[in-house]
C-alpha positions in Angstrom: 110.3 98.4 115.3 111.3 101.3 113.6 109.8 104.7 112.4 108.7 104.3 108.7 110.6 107.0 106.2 106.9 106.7 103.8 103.7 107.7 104.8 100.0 107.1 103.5 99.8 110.4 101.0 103.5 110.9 99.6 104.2 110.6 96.4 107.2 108.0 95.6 109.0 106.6 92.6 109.8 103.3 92.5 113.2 102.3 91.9 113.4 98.7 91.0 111.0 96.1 89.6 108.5 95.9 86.5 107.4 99.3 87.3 110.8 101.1 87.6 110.6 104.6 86.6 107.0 105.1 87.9 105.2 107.5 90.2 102.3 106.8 92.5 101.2 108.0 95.5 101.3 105.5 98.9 97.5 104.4 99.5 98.6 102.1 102.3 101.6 101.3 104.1 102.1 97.8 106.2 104.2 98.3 108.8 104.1 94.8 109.7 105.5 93.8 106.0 107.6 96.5 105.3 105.0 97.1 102.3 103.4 100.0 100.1 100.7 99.8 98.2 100.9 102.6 95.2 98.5 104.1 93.3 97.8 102.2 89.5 101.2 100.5 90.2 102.2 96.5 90.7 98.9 96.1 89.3 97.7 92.1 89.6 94.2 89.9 88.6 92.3 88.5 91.4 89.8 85.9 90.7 86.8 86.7 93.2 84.0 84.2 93.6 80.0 85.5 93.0 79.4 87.0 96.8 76.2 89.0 97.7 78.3 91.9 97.3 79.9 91.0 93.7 77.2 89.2 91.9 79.1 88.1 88.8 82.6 87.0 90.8 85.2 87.4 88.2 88.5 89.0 87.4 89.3 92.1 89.5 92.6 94.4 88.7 94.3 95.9 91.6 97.4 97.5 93.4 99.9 94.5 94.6 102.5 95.8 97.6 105.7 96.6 96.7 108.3 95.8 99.1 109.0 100.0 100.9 113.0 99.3 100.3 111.8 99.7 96.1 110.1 102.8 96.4 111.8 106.2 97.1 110.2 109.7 98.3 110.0 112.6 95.9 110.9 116.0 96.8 110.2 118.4 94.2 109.7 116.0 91.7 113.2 114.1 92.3 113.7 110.9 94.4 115.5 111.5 97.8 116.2 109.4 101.0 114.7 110.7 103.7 116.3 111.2 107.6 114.7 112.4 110.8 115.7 115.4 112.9 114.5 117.4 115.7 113.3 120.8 115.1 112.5 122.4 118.6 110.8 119.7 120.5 109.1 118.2 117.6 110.6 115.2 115.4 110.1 115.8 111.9 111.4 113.8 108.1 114.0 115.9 106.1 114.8 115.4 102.6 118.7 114.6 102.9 119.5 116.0 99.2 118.1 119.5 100.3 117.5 119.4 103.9 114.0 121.1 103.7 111.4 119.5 106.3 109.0 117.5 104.9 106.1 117.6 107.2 
């Protein structure tokens, strides 16, 4: 399994999809799936039954994934691909269209 170029925290655009052109930042990301979920984007209705939790049940509004090949990092406020390379001893993400570390 390989490393994952996203992180909870970043901020990324997404690239393709219903949402294309918008910016959220990654609340969760499923390794297992290869999925983000972003902030207010992919939103989708879930019908939840009355639990002692939700009284009422209903319709509730929230983030759907979104597949992580869709979504691109933002550096500076412009998307980027992201590469890994070692500085020293440590292994840190580089934006490739400036080179500056990430993290």
């Amino acid at each position: 399994m390989s490393t994952m170029k996203i992180k909870k925290g970043d901020t990324v655009k997404v690239i393709t999809g219903k949402d294309k052109d918008k910016e959220g930042k990654v609340i969760v990301v499923n390794k297992k799936n290869n999925t983000v979920l972003v902030e207010g984007l992919n939103m989708i209705k879930k019908h939840t039954k009355p639990s002692m939790s939700n009284q009422n049940g209903g319709i509730v509004h929230q983030e759907g994934p979104i597949d992580i090949s869709n979504v691109m990092y933002l550096h500076k406020g412009k998307p980027t691909r992201v590469g890994f390379k070692m500085d020293g001893d440590k292994k840190v993400r580089f934006a490739k269209s400036t080179g500056e570390a990430i993290d």
